[in-house]
N, CA, C and O atoms as a DFTB+ gen file, in Angstrom:
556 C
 N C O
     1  1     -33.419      19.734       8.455
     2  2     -34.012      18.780       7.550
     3  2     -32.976      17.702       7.245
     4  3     -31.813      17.924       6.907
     5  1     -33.532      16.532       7.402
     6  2     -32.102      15.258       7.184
     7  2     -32.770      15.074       5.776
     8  3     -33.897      15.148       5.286
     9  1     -31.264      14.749       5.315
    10  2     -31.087      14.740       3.817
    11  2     -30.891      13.012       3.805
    12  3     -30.577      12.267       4.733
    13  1     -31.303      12.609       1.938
    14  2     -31.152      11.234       2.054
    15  2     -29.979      10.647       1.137
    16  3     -29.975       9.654       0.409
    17  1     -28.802      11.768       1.467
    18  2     -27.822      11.120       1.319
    19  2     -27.158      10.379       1.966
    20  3     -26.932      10.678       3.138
    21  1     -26.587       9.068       1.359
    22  2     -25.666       8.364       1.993
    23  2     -24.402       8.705       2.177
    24  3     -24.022       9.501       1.319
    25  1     -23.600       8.413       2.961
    26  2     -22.363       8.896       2.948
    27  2     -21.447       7.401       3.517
    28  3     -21.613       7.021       4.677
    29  1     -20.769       6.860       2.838
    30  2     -19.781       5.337       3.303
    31  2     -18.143       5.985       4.166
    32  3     -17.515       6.965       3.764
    33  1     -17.840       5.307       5.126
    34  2     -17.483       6.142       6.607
    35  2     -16.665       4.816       6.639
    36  3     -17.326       3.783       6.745
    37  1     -15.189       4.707       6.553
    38  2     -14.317       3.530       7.002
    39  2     -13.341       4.020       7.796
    40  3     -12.980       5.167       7.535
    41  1     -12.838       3.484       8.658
    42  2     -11.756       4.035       9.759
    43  2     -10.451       2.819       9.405
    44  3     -10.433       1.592       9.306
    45  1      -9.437       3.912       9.288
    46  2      -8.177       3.835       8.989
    47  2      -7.222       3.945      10.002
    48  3      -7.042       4.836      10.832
    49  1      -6.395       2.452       9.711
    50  2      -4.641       2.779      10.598
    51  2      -4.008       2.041       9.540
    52  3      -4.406       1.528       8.494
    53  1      -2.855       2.146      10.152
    54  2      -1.223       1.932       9.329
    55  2      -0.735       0.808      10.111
    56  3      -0.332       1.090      11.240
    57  1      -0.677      -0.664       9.668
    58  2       0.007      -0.994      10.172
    59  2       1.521      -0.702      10.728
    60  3       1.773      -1.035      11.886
    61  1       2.241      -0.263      10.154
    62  2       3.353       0.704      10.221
    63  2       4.051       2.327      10.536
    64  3       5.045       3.036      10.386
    65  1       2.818       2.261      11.026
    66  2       2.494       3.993      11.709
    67  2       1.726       3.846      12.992
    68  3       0.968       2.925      13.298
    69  1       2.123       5.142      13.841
    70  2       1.502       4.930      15.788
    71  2       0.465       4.597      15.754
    72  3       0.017       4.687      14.611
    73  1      -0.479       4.090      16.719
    74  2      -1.212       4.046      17.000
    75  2      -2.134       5.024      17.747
    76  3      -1.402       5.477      18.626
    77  1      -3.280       5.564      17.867
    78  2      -3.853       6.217      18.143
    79  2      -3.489       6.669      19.842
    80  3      -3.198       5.769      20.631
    81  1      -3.523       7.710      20.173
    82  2      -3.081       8.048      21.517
    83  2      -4.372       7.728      22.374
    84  3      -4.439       7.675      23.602
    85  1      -5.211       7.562      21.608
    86  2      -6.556       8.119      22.767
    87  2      -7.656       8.310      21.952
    88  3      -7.500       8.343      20.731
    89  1      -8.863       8.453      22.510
    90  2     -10.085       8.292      21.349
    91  2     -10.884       8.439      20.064
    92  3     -12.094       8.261      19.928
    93  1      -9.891       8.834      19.042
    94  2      -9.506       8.788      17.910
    95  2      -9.045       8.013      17.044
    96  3      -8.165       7.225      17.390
    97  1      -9.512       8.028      15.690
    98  2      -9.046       7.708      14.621
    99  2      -7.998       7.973      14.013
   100  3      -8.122       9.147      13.665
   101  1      -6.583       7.412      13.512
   102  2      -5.805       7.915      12.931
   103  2      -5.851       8.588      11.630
   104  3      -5.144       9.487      11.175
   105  1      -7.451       7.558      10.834
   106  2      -7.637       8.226       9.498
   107  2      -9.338       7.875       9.656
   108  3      -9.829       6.967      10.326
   109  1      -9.922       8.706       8.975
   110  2     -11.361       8.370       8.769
   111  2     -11.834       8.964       6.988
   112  3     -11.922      10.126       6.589
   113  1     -12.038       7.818       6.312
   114  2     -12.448       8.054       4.851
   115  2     -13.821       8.442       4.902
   116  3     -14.571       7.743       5.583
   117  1     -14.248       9.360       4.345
   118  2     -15.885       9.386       4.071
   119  2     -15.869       9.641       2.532
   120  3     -15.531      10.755       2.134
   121  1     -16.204       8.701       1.682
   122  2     -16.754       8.607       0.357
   123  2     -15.415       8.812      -0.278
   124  3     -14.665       7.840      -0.363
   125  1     -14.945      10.265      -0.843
   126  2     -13.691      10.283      -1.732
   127  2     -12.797      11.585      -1.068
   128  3     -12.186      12.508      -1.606
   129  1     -13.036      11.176       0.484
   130  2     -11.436      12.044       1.033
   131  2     -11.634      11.085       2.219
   132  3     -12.551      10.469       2.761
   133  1     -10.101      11.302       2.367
   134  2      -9.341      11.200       3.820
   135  2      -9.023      12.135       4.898
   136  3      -8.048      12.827       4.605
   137  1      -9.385      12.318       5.730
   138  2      -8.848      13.025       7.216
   139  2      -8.445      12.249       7.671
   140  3      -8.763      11.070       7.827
   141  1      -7.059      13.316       8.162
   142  2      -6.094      11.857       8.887
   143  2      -5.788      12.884       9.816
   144  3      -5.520      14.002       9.376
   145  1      -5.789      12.617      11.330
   146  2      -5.611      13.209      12.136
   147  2      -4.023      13.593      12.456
   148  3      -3.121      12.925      11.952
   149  1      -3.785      14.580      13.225
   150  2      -2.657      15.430      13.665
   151  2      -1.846      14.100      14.078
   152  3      -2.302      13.215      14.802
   153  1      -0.261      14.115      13.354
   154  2       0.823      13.305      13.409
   155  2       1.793      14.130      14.087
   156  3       1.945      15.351      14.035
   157  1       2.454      13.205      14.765
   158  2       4.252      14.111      15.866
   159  2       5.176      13.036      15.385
   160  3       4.957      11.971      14.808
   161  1       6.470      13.731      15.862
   162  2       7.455      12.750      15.291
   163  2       7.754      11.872      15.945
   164  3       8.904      11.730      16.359
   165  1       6.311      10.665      16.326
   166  2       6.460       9.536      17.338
   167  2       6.890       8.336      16.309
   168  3       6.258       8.019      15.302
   169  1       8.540       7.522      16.950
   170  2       8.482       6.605      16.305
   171  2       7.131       5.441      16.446
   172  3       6.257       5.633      17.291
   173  1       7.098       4.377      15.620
   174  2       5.649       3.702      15.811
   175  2       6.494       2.400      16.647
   176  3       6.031       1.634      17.492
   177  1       7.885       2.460      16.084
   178  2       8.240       1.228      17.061
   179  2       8.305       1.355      18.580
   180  3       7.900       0.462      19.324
   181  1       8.905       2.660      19.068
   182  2       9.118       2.875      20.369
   183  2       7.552       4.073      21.079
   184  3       7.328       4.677      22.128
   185  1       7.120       3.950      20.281
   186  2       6.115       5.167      20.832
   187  2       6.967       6.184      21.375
   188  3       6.252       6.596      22.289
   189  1       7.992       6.846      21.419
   190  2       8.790       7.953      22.093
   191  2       8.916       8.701      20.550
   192  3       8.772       8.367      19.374
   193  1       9.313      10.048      21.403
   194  2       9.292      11.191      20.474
   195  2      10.969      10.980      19.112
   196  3      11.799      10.230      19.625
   197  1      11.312      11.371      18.036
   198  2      12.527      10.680      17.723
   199  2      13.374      11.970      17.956
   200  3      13.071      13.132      17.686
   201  1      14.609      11.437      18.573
   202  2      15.490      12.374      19.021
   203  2      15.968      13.757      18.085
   204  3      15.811      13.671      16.867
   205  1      16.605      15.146      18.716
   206  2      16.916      16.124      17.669
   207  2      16.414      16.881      16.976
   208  3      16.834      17.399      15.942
   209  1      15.032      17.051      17.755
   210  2      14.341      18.349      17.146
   211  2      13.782      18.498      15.903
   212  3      13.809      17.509      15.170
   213  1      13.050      19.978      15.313
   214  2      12.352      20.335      14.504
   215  2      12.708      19.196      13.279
   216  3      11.807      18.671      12.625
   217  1      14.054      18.913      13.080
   218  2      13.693      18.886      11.311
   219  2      13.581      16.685      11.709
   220  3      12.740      16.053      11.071
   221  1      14.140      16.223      12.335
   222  2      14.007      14.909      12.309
   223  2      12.277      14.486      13.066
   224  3      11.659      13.486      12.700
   225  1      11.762      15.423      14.091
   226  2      10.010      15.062      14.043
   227  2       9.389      15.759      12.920
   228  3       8.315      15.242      12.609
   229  1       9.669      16.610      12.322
   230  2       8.963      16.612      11.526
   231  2       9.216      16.282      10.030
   232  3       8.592      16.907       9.172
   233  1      10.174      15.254       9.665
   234  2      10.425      14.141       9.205
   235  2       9.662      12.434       9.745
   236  3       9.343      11.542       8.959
   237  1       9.555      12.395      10.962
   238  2       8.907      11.487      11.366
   239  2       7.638      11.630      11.235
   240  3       6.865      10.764      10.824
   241  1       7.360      12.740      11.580
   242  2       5.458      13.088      11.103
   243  2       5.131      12.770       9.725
   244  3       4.226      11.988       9.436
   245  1       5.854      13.366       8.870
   246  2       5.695      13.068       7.464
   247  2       5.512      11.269       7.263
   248  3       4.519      10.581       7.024
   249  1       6.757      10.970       7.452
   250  2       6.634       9.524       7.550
   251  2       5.687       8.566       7.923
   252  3       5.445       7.503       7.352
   253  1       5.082       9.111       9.106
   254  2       3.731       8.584       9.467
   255  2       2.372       9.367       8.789
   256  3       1.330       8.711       8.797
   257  1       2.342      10.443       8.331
   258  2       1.150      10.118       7.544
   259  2       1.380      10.137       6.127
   260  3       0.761      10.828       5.318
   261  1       2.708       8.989       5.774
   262  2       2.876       8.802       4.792
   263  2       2.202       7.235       4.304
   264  3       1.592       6.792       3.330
   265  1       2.824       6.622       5.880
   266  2       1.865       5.441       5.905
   267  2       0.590       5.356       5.879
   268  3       0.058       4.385       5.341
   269  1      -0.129       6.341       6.446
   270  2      -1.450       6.622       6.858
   271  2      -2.100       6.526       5.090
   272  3      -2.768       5.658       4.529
   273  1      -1.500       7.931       4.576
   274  2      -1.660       7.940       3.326
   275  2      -2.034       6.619       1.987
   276  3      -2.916       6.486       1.138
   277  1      -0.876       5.871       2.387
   278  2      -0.497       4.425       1.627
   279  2      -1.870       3.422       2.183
   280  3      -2.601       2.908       1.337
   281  1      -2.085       3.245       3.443
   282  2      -3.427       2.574       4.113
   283  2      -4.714       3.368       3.142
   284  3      -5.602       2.599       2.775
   285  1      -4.790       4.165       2.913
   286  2      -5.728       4.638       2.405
   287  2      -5.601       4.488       0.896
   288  3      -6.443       4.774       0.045
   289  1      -4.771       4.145       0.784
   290  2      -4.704       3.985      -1.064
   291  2      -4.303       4.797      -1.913
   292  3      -4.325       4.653      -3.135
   293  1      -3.664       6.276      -0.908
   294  2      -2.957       7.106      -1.980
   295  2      -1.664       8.003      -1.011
   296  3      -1.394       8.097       0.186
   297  1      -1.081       8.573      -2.338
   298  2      -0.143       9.230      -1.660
   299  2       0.105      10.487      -0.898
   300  3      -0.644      10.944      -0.034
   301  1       1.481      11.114      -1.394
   302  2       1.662      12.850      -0.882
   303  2       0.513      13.608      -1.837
   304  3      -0.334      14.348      -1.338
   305  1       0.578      13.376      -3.054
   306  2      -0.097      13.911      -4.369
   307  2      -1.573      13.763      -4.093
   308  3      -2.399      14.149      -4.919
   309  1      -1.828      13.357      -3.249
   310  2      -3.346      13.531      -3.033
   311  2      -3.616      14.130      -2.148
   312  3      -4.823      14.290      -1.963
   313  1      -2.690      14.731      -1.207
   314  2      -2.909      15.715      -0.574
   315  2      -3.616      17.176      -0.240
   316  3      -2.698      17.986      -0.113
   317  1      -4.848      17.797      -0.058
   318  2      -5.202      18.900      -1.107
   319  2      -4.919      20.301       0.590
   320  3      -4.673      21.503       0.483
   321  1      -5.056      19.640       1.664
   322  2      -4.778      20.287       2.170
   323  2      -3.570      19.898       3.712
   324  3      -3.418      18.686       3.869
   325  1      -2.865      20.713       4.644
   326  2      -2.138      20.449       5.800
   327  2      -1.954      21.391       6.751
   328  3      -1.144      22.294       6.540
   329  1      -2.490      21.347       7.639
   330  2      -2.154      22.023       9.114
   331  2      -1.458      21.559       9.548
   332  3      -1.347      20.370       9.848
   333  1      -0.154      23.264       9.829
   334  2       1.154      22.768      10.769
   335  2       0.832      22.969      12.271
   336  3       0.165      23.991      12.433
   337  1       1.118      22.270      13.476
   338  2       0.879      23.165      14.367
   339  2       2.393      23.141      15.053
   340  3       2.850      22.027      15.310
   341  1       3.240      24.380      15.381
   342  2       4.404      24.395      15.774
   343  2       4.300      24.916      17.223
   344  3       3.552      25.767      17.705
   345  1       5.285      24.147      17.784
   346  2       5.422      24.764      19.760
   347  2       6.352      26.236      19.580
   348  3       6.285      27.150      20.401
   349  1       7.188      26.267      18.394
   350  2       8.067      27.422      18.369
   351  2       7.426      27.715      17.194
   352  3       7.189      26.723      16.505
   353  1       6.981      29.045      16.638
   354  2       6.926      29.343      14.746
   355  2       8.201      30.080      14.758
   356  3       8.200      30.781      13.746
   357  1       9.580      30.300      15.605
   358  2      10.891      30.153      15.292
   359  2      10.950      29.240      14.499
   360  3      11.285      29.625      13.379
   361  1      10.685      27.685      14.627
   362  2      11.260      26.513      13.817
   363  2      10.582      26.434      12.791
   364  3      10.773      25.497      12.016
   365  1       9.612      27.416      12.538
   366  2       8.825      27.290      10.936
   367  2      10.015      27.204       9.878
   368  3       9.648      26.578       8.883
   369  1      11.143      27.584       9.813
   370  2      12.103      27.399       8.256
   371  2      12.478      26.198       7.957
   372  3      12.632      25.602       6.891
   373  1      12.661      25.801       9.553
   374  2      13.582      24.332       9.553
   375  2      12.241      23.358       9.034
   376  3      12.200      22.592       8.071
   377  1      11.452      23.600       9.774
   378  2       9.836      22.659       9.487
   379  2      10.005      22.646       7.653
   380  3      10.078      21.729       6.835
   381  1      10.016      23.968       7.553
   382  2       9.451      24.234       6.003
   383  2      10.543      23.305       4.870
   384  3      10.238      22.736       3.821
   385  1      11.436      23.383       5.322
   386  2      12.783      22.648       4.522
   387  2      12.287      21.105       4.718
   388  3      12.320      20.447       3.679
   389  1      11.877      20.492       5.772
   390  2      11.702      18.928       5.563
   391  2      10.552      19.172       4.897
   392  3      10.599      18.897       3.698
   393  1       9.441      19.642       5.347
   394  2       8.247      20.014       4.449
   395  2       8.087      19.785       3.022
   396  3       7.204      19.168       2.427
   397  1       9.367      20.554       2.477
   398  2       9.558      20.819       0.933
   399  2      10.029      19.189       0.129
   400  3       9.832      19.038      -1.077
   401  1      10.689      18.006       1.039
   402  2      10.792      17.275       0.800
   403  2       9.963      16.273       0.172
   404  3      10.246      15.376      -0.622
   405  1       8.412      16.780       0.934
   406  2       7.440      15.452       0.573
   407  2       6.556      16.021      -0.472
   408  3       5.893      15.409      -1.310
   409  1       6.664      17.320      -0.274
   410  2       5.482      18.243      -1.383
   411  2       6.374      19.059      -2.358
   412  3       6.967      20.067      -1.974
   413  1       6.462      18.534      -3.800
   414  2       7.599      18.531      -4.351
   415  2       6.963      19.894      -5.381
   416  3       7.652      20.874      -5.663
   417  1       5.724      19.722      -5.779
   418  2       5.049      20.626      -6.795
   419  2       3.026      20.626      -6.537
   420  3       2.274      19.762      -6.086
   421  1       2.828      21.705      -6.957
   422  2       1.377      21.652      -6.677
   423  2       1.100      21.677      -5.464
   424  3       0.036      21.152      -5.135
   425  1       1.897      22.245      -4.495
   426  2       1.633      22.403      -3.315
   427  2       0.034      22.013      -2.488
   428  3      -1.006      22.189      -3.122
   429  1      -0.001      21.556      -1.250
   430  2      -1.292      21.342      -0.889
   431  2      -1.743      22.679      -0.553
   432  3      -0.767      23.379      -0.288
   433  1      -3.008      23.404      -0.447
   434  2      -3.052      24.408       0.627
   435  2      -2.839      24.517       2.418
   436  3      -3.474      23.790       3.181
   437  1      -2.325      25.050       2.660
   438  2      -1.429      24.990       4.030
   439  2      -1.924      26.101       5.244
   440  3      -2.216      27.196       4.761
   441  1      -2.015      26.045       6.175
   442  2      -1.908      26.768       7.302
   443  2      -0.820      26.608       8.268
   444  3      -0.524      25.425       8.433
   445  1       0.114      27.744       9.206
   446  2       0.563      26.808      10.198
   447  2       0.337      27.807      11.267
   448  3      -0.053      28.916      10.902
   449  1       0.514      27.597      12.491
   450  2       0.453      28.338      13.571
   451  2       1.162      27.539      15.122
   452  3       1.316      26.364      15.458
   453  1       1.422      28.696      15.691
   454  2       2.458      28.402      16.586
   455  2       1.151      28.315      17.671
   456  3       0.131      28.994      17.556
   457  1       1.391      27.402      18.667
   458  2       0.551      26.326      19.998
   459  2       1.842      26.425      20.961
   460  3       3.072      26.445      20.912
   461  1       0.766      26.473      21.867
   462  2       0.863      26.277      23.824
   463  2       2.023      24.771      24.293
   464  3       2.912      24.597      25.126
   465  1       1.474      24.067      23.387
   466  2       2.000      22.431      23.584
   467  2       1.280      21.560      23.014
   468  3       0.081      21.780      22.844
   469  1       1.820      20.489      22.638
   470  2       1.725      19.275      21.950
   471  2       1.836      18.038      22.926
   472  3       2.297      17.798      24.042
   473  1       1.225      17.437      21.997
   474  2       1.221      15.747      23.037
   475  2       2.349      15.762      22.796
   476  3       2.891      16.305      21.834
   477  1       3.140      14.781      24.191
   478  2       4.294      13.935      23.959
   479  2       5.532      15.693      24.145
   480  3       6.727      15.830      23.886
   481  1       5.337      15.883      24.247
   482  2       5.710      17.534      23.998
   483  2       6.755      17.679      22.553
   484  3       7.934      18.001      22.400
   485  1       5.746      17.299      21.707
   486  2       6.634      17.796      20.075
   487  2       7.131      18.680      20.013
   488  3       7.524      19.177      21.068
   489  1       7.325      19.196      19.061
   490  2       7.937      20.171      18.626
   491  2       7.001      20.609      17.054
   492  3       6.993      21.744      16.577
   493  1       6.381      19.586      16.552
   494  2       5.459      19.859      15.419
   495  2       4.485      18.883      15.189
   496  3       4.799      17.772      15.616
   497  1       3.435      18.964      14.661
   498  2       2.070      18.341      14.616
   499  2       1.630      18.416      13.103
   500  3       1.807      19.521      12.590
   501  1       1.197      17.634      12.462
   502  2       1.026      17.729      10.565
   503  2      -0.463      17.032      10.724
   504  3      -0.587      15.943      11.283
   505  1      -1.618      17.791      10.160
   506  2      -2.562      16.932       9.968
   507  2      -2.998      17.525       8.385
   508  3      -2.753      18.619       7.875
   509  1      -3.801      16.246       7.799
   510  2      -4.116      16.347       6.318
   511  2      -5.571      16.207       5.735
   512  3      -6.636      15.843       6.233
   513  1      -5.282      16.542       4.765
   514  2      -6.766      16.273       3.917
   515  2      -6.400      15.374       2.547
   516  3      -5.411      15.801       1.951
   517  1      -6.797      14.647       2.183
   518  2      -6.135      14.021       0.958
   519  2      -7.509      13.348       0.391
   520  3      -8.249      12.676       1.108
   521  1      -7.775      13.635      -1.094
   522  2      -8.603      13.671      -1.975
   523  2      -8.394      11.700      -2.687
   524  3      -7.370      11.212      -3.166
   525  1      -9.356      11.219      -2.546
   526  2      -9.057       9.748      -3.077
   527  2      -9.335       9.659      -4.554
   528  3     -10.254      10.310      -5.050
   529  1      -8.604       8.910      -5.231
   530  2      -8.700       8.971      -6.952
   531  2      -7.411       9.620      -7.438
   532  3      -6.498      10.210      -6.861
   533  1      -7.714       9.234      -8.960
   534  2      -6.804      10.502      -9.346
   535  2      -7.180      11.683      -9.507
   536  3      -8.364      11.851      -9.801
   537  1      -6.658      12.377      -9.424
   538  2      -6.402      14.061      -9.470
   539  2      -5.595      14.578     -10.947
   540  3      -4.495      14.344     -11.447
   541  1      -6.407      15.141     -11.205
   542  2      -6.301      15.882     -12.701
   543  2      -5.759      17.690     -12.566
   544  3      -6.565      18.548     -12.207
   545  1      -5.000      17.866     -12.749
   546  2      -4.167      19.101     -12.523
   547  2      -4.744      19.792     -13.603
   548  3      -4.863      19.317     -14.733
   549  1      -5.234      21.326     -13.127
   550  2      -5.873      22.068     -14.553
   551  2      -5.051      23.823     -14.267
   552  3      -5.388      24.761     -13.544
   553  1      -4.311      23.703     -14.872
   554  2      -3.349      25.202     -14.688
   555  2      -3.857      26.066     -15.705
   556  3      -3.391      27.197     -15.842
């Protein structure tokens, strides 16, 4: 049965963050969230992976859907959820330490799991859910 709700659907990039690899959206808003698709630690200037492993891509990932974030009109704090996907879940501590950098309190809810391979052959992959508005904390 089709329902006669509307739903308003805008597609999102960063000027300052990669560009899409391939037939995808980097972010897609529907009404009052964001999905922002799976980020690697590709610089946006060079499109190449950034040198040195776990903790500097996945510093660069952050970074890019930090921009992503900012295009959309909000920040880390609107974050409600993040899938890690790691080539090693060896490097889950090191991941988790830059991790802890951007998500300071109120943690998002999280999954991570260790994968076959990554584009570009990462080393880590960050995709999000982020809630638009403010957010009212009820402990």
């Amino acid at each position: 049965m089709a329902s006669d709700k509307v739903f308003h659907r805008r597609f999102v990039t960063a000027s300052d963050g990669p560009p899409a690899g391939g037939p995808y959206s980097p972010a897609v808003i529907i009404d009052n969230m964001a999905y922002l698709s799976g980020s690697i630690g590709m610089d946006p200037a060079t499109g190449d992976l950034v040198p040195g492993g776990i903790g500097p891509e996945t510093e660069q990932a952050l970074k890019n859907i930090g921009a992503l974030l900012k295009a959309c009109g909000v920040d880390y704090g609107n974050v409600i959820k993040a899938t890690v996907f790691l080539a090693d879940i060896g490097e889950w501590p090191a991941m988790n330490v830059v991790y802890g950098k951007y998500f300071k309190s109120h943690y998002p809810a999280r999954s991570a799991f260790a994968v076959k391979g990554l584009p570009k052959g990462a080393k880590v992959e960050i995709e999000v859910v982020a809630a638009l508005g403010k957010i009212v904390d009820q402990d």
